[in-house]
N, C-alpha and C positions, 0 to 999 in steps of 0.2 A: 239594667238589672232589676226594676222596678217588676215587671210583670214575671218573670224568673222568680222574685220572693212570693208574688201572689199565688203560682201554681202551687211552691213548694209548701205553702201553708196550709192549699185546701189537699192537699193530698194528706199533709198528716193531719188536718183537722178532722178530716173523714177515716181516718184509721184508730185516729183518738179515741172519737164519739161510738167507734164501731167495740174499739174492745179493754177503752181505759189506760193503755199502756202505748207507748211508741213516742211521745210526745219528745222528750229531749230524749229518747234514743234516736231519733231519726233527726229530727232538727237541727239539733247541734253537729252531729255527722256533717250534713249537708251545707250549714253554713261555713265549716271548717273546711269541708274538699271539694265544693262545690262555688261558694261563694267566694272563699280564700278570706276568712274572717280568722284573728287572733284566738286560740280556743278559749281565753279567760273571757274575752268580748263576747262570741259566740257562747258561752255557756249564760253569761249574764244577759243578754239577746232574747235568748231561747226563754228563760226563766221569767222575764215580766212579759215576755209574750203569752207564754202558756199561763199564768194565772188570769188575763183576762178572756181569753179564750175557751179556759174551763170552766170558768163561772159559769159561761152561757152554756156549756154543755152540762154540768151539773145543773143547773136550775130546769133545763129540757129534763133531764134523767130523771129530779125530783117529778117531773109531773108525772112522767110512763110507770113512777110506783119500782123504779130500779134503785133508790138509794136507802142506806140503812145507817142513817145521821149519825145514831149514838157510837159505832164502829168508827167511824173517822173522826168524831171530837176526842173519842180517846188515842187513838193513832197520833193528832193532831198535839196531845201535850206532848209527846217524846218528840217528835220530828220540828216543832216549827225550833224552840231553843237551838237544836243540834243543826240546822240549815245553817245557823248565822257561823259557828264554829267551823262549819265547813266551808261557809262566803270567806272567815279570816282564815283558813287554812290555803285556799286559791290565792289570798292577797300576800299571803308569806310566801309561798311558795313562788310569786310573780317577781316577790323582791328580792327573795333569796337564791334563785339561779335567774331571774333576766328571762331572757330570750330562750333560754335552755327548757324555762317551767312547759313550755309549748309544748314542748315531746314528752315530759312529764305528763302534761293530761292528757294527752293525747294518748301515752299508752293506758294510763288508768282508765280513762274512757273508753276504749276500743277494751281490756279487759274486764272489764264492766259489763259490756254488750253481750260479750262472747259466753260469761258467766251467766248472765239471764237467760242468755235463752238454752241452754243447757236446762237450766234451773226448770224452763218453762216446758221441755222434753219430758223430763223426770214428773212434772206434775200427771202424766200421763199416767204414771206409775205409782205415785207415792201419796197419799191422802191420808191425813191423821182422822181427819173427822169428814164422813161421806156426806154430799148435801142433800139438803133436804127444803120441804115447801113446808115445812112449818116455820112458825114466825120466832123468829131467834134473838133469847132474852140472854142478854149477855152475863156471864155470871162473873164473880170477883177474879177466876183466874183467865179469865177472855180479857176483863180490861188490863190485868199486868200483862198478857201476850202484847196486845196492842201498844201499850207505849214504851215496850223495848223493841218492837217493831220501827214505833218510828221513831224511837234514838239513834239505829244502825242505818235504816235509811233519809234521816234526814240528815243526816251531817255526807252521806253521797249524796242527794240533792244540792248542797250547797255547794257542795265541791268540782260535780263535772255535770251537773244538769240532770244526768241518769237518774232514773230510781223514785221519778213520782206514779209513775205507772209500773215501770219493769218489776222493781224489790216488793213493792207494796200488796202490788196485785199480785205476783208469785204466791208470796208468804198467805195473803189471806185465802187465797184456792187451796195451799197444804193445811192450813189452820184453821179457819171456822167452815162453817156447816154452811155456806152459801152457792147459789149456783150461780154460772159463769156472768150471767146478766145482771146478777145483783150486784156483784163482784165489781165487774164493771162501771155502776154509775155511786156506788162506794167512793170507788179510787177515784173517780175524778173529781167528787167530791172534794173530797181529805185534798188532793193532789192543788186543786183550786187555793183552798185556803194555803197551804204550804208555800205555793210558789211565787203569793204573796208578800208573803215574810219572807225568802232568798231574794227575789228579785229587786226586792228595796233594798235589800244588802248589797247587791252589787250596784244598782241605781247611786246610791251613796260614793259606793267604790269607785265609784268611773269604767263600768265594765257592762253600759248598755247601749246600743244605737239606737235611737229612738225612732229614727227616720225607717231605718229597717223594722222597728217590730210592726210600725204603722200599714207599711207592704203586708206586712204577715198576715195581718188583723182579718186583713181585706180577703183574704182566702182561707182562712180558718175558722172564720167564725161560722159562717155557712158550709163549710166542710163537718163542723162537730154537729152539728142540727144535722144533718141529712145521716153522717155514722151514727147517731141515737136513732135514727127511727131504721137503720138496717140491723144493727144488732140483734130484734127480735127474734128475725129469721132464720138466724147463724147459727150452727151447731158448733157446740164446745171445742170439739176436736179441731174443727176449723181454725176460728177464732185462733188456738192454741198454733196451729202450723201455721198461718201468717204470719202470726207474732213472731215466732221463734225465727222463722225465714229473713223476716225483714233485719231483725234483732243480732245475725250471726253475720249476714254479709256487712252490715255499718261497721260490728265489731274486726271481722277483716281487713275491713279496708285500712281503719285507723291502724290495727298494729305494725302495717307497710312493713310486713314480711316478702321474701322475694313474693312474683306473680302473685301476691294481694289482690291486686285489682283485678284479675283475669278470677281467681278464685271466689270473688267477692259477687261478682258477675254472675259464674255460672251456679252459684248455691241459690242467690237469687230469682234465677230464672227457674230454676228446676223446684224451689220450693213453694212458687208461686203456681206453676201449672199443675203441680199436683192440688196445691188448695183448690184451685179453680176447678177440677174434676170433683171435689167434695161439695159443690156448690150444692143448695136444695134446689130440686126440678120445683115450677113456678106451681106445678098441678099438686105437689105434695104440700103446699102453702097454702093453696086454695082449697084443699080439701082439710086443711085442718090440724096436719099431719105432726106439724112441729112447735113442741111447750112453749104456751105464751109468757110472756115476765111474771115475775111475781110482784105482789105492793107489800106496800104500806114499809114500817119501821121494822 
């Protein structure tokens, strides 16, 4: 199973890096119906994997001029307290039905999933504040946005893995004035530090295999390096339909509705070849074609 965890690492390492979001949507999925891990284990798994594996993709972001620090230390007071209340949320929940809590999370995760990426459909549509390449000074009511931000999404962080990338990165695309690339090395940002704080919660809890995150390490961490230097290239609307694609069929799958998995499948496949018809022609790169990141704070 060793080289099975490596693949599945770099593949969301490199989805990570590429658009900040997908991390425990996708992992935790995977080590549930793929791996056939506990989803308390697999959510706690997924969590001190992903914080050391976004470090390094946040510190890459830092250099490319994609993160905007002051945004995620204020995200970071509401979210990291509200992580641990949802680590003990998961541990009551373990205690208080047993073997039952499994289908518990499991539905709230796969309705999670299902929820983002709708969320992430609608951002097509819906933009409070349009972005912009000016340099964005956060004013008093930007930092109370952000730390009720991450009070509602840290405490799903702690609870089913979801929501260091899906809730965080939604909301800040409808919310501040940032473009998708900034956006991006943000959330991994914030998402780094966070998953810090859950994942020692369930470290504690007895809710980490440590032998598996070490597999993971090994294909993610050079997965999220190589998604930071693609990002550039990617147009919004991309970005957004991968996401969402990846994002609806995980959610599927979990809610194991009849043919789930035949549905899970073909939304999958069909939402993936449409992205890949969105791809940038290499000549429209080379010529110049498509907006470079933006820096600084």
């Amino acid at each position: 199973m060793t080289w099975q965890l490596i693949i599945a690492g770099a593949l969301v390492g490199t989805l990570v890096g590429m658009t900040g979001m997908g991390g425990g949507s996708l992992m935790t999925p995977l080590l549930v119906i793929v791996f056939g891990f506990q989803p308390a284990v697999a959510v706690g798994t997924d969590l001190l994997h992903g914080a050391v594996f976004k470090t390094v993709g946040a510190l890459r972001h830092h250099r490319l001029g994609t993160v905007h620090a002051r945004l995620s230390g204020w995200m970071l007071l509401g979210s990291a307290p509200m992580s641990l209340v949802g680590v003990a949320a998961a541990a009551w929940l373990k205690h208080r039905y047993g073997t039952g809590a499994d289908s518990v999370q499991g539905v709230v995760l796969g309705s999670a999933l299902v929820v983002g990426a709708a969320g992430l459909g609608a951002k097509s549509f819906i933009r409070l504040r349009p972005p912009s390449d000016a340099l964005f000074v956060m004013t008093g009511r930007d930092r109370l946005a952000a730390v009720l931000i991450g009070l509602g999404g840290g405490f799903v962080v702690g609870l089913t893995s979801v929501g260091s990338g899906v809730f965080f990165g939604l909301t800040m695309l409808v919310v501040f004035p940032l473009r998708s690339v900034k956006v991006v090395g943000t959330d991994i940002l914030h998402a780094a530090a966070l998953l810090w704080v859950a994942g020692t919660g369930h470290l504690i809890a007895g809710n980490v295999d440590l032998g598996a995150v070490g597999w993971l390490l090994i294909g993610s961490v050079p997965g999220v390096l190589l998604g930071a230097q693609i990002v550039p290239r990617l147009g919004e609307n991309t970005l957004r339909l991968v996401l969402a694609t990846v994002l609806t069929a995980s959610g599927l799958k979990l809610l194991n509705f009849p043919y789930s998995n035949q549905t899970a499948i073909a939304a999958l496949v069909i939402g993936l070849a449409i992205g890949a018809t969105r791809l940038p022609r290499p000549s429209l790169i080379a010529a110049g074609g498509l907006e470079p990141p933006t820096s600084g704070l």
